[in-house]
N, C-alpha and C positions, 0 to 999 in steps of 0.2 A: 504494500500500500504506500503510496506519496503524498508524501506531504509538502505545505505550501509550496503547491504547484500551480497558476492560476493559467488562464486563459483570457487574453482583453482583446478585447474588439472596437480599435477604436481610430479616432484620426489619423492620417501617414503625420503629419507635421508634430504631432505629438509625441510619437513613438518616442522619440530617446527620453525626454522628459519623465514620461508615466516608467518608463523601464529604470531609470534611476532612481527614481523614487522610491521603486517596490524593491530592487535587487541589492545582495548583499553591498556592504563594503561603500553604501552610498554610491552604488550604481559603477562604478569603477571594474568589477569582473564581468565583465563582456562576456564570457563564457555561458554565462547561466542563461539565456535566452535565445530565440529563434525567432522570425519571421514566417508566415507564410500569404502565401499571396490571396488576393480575393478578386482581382481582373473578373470583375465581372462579364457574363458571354453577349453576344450581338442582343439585344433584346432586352435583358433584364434591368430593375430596379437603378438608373442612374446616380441614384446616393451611395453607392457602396460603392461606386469608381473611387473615392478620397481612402478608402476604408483599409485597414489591414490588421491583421491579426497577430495579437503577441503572445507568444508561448514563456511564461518565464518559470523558472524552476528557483527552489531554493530560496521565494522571497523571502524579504525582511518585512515588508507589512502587507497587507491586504489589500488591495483596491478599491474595496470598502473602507479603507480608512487615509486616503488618500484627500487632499485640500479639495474643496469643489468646484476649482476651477482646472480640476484632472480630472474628476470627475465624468462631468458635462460632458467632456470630450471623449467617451466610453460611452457608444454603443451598447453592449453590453459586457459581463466578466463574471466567472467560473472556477469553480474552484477544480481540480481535476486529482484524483485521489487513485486511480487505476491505470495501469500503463499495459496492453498485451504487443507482444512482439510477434511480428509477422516476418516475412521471409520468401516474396517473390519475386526477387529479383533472376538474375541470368543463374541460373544453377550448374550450370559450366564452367563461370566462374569461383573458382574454390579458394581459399586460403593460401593452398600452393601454386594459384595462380600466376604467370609472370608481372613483371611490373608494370606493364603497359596495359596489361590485364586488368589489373587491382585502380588504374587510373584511372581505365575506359570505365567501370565502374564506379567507383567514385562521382563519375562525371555526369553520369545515368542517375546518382540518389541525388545531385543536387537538382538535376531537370527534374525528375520526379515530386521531391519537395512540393515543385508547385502547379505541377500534372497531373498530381495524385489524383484520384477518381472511385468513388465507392465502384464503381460499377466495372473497374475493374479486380476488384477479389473475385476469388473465386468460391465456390460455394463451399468448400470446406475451411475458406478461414473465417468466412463469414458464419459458419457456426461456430468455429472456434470463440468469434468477437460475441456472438450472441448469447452463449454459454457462459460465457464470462458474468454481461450485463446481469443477466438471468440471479446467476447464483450469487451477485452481491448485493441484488435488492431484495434477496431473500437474507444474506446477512446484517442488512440495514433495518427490513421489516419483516419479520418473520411470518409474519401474517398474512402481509399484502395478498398474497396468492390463495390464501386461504379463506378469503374473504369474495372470491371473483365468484362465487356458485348463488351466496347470498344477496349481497352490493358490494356492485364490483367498485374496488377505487381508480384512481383516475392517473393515469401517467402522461405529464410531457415533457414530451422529449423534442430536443433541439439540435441537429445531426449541421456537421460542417465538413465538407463541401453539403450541400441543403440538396445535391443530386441525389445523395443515399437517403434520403429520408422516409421516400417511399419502401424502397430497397430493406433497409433496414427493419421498417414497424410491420411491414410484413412476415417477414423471418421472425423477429421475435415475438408477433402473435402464434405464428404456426408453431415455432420452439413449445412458447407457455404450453398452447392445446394441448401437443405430444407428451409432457411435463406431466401435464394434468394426467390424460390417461393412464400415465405409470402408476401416476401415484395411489389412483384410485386399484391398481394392481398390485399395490402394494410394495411399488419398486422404488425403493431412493434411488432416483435417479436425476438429482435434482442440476448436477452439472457435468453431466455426461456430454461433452463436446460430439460423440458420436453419431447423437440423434441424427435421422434425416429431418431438414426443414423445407425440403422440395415440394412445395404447397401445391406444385402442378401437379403433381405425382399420386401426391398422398389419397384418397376417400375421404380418410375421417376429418382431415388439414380443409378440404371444398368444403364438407357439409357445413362446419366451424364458423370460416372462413368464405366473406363474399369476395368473390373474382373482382368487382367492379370496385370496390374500396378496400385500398390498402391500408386502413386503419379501423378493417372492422375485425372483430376478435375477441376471447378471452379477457382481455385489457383494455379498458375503455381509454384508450388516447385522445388529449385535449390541447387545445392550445392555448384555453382560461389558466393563466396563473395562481385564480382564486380555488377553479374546482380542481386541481390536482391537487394529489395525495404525495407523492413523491416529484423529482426534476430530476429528469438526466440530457447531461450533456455528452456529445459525442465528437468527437473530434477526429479524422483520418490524419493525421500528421503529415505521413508517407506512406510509401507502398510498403514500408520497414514496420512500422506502428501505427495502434490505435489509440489515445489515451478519452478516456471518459469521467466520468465526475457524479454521482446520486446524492442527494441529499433531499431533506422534506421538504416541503414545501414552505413553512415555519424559519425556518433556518435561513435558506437561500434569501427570502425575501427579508429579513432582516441584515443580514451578512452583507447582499452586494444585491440585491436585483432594486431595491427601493432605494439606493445612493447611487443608482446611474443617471445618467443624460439628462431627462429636465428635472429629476430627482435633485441632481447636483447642481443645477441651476438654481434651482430652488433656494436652493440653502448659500448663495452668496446675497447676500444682504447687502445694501447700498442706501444710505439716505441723501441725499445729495444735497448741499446749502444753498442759499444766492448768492452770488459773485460780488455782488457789491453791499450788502449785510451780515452774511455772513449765517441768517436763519436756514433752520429748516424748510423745504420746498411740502414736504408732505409730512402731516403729524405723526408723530412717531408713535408706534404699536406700544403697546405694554407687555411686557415681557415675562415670562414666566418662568422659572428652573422648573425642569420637569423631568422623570426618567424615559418618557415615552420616545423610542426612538421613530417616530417620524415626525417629531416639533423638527420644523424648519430653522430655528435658529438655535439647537443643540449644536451644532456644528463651531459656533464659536463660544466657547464657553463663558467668554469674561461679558460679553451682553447680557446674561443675565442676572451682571451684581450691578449694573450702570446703563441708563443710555447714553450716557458721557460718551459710551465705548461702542457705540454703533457706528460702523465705518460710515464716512464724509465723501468715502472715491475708492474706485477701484485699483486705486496704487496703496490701501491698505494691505491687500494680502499678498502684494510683492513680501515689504517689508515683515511681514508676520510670518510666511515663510522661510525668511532667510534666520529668524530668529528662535524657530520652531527647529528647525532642520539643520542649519550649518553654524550658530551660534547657542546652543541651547546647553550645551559644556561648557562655556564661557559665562554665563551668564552672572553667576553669582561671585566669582573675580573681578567682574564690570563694576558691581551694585559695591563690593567693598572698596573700591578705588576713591568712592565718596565724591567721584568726579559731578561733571555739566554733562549735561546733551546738547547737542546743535543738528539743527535741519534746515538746511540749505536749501531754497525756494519750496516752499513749507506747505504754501496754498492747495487745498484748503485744508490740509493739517491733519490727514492717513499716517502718516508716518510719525506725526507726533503724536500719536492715539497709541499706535503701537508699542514706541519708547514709553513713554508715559506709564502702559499698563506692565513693561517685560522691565524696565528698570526701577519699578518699585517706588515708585516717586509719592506717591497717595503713605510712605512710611517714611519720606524726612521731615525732618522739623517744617512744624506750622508758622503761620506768620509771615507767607509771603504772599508780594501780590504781585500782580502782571506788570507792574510799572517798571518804567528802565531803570529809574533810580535805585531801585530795592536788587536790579537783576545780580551785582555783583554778591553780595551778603551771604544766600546759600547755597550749592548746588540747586540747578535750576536746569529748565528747556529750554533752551534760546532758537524759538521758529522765528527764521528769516525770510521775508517774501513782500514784494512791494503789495502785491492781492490782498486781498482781505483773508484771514485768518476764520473757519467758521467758528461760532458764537460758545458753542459746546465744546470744542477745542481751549477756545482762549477762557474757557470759564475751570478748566482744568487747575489742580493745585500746581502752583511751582511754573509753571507754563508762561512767557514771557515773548511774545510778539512783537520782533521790528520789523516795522513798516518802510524799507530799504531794500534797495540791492546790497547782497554780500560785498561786493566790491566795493563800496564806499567807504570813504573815508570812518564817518560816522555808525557805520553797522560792525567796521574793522575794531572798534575804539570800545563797544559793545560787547564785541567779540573777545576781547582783552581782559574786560572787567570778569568775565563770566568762568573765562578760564579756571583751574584745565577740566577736560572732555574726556571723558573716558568712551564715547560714544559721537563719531559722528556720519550725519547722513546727508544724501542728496537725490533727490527724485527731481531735479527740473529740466525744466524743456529745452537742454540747449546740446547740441552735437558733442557727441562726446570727447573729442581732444579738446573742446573748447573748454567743455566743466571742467576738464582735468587742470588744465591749464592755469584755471582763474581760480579752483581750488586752491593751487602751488602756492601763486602769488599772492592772494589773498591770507591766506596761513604763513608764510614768511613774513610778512610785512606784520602780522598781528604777534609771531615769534619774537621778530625783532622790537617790538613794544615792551613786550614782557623782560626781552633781556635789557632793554635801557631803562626801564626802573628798578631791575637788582642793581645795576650800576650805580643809579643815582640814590637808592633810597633802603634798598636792601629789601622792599618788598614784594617782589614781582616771585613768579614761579615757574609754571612749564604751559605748556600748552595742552602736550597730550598727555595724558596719565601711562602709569606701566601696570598690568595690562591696557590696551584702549581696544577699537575696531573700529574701522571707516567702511561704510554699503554706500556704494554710487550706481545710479541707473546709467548703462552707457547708450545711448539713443544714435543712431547711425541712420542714415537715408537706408533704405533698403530697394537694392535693384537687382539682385543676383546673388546666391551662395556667392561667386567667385567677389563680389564687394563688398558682404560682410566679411569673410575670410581678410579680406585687405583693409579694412576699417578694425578690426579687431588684433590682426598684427601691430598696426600702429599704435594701439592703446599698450599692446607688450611692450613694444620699444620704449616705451614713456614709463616702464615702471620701475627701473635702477636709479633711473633721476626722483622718481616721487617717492622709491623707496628710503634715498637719501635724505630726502626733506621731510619725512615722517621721523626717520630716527632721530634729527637735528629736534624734531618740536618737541620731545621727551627726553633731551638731556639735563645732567644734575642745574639742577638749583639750588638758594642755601635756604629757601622758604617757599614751602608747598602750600598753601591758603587755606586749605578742606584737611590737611594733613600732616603733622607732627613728623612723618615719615620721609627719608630724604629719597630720592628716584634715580640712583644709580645704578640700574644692574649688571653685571659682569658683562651681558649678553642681551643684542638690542635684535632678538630675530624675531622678522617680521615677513608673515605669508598672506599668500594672497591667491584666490581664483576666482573664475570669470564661470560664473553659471546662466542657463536658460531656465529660469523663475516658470513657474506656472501662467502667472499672471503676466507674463513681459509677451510683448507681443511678439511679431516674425524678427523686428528689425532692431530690438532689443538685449541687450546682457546687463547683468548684473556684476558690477565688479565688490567682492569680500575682502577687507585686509583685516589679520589681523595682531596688533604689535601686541610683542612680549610674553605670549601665551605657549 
């Protein structure tokens, strides 16, 4: 039996994404998964032309437990628990085959891969495959079967390639019948791959069995999710394997078939403000903690201590994911640095919702207010964005709104007082070597501030905290893989110089503001990667650093 082993069915453009996310090691062993194609034939359903299916083995999470906006992008997804291994290939070809042999081979299972065709087994592995199914939804429900004479229960089943479908509920009607018979003769013979299922053949398989419908039978097959009893999934891999998946109907629908596609849509929440107020556009729900898994806003859980915390925009769940998933080890290192947060064009304030609720801010001292004057005093949020800030944002504790370009004199000077940061972000709209850029010099120039009042006055301290982390959205025109590939080399080239000016904004000082503690450590290493976020669109990356960790 296999374990997490799932099956997704969902966007090509997605695929690495969803495969990261579920597969060990943070999606890094490439090994554990497969493709298989779904080229739809002349004629059929035009929406599966985008579509392809992901075999991954060995997950680290569920696909049911995946952000919702991976979700959405899931068709559907299976959990697969059974693997039978088939064997028809060239049988001339043997082990001691020559090498050209074993290649021309090889060369054969990958076109197959995506050739495969129920319709071509042949009728003895097709009872082998059916004798399988047979005998482990008898290990799942002992009953099931025992129940068909009285009221029958209900099975559906979802066969991939969807050729075999018919192929398939056929055989396993005629299997069950022949099953039946035995048993009523008293013969366990409950997974005898031997039976004939040759329904053309058989008397007793016609009387059973109508000619005209391949899903009439012993087994009342459905395509209602509500009135099945059991769900099996079927999947031909290759001409090599079948792998399959039974589970209740109770199960599945909770596990992953109710957090699919507009399931998962569902449950991204968005309140959006006014642009030049800052209110909400639409009143906001009341919210309720509940265990029921299908409340639509279970999904994020901190909504319901606050509506403070109902995302503003959809560049909330960049940042909640990068702090969910690639900063979520860091996080409590961050929170005793006692540093600032800053968020670099802020508007309308996702990301300072984020910070706000992951760096524990609602647990420093009270007694502060949004005014610039107070901003230096205690750890604080310092949202930068000439836009308006929304209303439930800036009503945040500790939360502190300039109404500036970062680049200015006056927001630098701000930037100064607030120091140091143990945390900083940026989501704005501008080409990405430019943020980088105006990051660089904007942080120098506020560096070199800090360091000419230790000179002058012996008060001044660091910039960045040891440990810190910097999240920047890298935003690139998008015309082609081959000009993201070259907009994204550029931003590499640019990061031994940005790595140099991160370690200069965290050297010793002889006075830390938030900290008794001096910031020398032996070793200034600082890492960094460039992720495809859920939420980031085609022409999108995320760039993660982060120093001292």
């Amino acid at each position: 039996m296999m374990q997490n082993v799932y099956a997704i069915f969902c966007y090509k453009q997605f695929v690495s994404r969803i495969r990261k996310a579920c597969s060990h090691n943070d999606g890094t062993n490439t090994s554990d998964y497969f493709l298989i194609s779904t080229a739809s034939p002349k004629g059929r359903r035009k929406e599966r032309i985008g579509y392809i299916l992901l075999i991954i083995n060995n997950a680290r999470k569920s696909p049911g437990m995946l952000s919702p906006f991976a979700r959405q992008q899931i068709s559907w997804a299976c959990s697969l628990n059974h693997r039978i291994r088939l064997d028809l290939l060239d049988p001339n070809i043997t082990t001691n085959s020559s090498t050209e042999q074993k290649e021309k081979r090889q060369k054969v299972e990958e076109e197959i891969r995506i050739k495969a065709s129920w319709n071509d087994l042949p009728q003895n592995e097709l009872n082998h495959v059916v004798a399988e199914i047979h005998g482990q939804i008898l290990n799942l429900d002992n009953t099931f079967f025992s129940q068909i004479q009285s009221s029958p229960p209900s099975l559906r089943i979802s066969v991939f390639p969807n050729d075999g479908t018919e192929y398939l509920c056929r055989s396993l009607q005629a299997y069950t019948h022949q099953w039946l018979t035995n048993v009523k003769k008293g013969d366990n013979l409950h997974n005898d791959s031997s039976f004939t299922t040759n329904h053309t053949t058989s008397d007793t398989i016609i009387s059973a069995i109508d000619p005209s419908d391949a899903f009439s039978g012993p087994i009342k097959i459905t395509k209602s999710m509500q009135q099945a009893t059991l769900v099996l999934h079927t999947i031909l891999t290759s001409r090599k394997e079948v792998m399959f998946g039974i589970s209740t109907k109770e199960e599945y629908w909770a596990q992953l078939h109710s957090k699919m596609n507009h399931h998962g849509t569902a449950n991204i929440m968005i309140c959006p403000t006014d642009e030049k107020t800052g209110e909400d556009k639409i009143t906001l729900p009341t919210f309720i903690s509940t265990d029921n898994s299908m409340n639509r806003f279970n999904e994020t859980a901190i909504i319901s201590r606050s509506p403070c915390y109902v995302p503003v925009s959809r560049a909330y769940y960049k940042l909640k994911q990068v702090m969910d998933e690639h900063l979520a080890h860091h996080l409590k290192q961050l929170q005793k640095t006692n540093g600032s947060c800053i968020d670099l064009g802020a508007s309308p304030g996702g990301w300072t919702q984020v910070m706000h609720d992951c760096m524990k801010m609602n647990e420093r001292k009270e007694g502060i207010s949004s005014s610039l004057t107070n901003c230096c005093s205690h750890p604080v949020i310092l949202s930068i964005d000439q836009a308006i800030l929304a209303r439930r944002v800036r009503e945040l504790a500790h939360v502190c709104h300039v109404r500036q370009d970062f680049t200015n004199d006056s927001a630098i000077e701000e930037i100064a007082k607030c120091a140091p940061y143990s945390l900083v972000v940026c989501d704005a709209s501008t080409d990405s070597n430019e943020v980088l850029t105006k990051i660089m010099e904007t942080f120098d120039k506020v560096s070199c501030r800090i360091q000419n009042r230790i000179e002058a006055d012996n008060t001044g301290g660091v910039l960045m905290t040891t440990p810190s982390a910097m999240v920047i959205t890298l935003k690139m025109p998008y015309k082609s893989s081959q000009s993201m590939n070259r907009h994204l080399n550029q931003v590499v080239n640019t990061m031994p110089k940005m790595i140099q000016s991160i370690t200069s904004w965290a050297t010793k000082s002889t006075n830390n503001k938030f900290s008794t503690e001096t910031i020398n450590p032996p070793s200034m290493p600082v890492q960094y990667k460039i992720e495809h976020l859920m939420a980031n669109s085609e022409s999108e990356r995320t760039l993660i650093i982060m120093l001292g960790a």
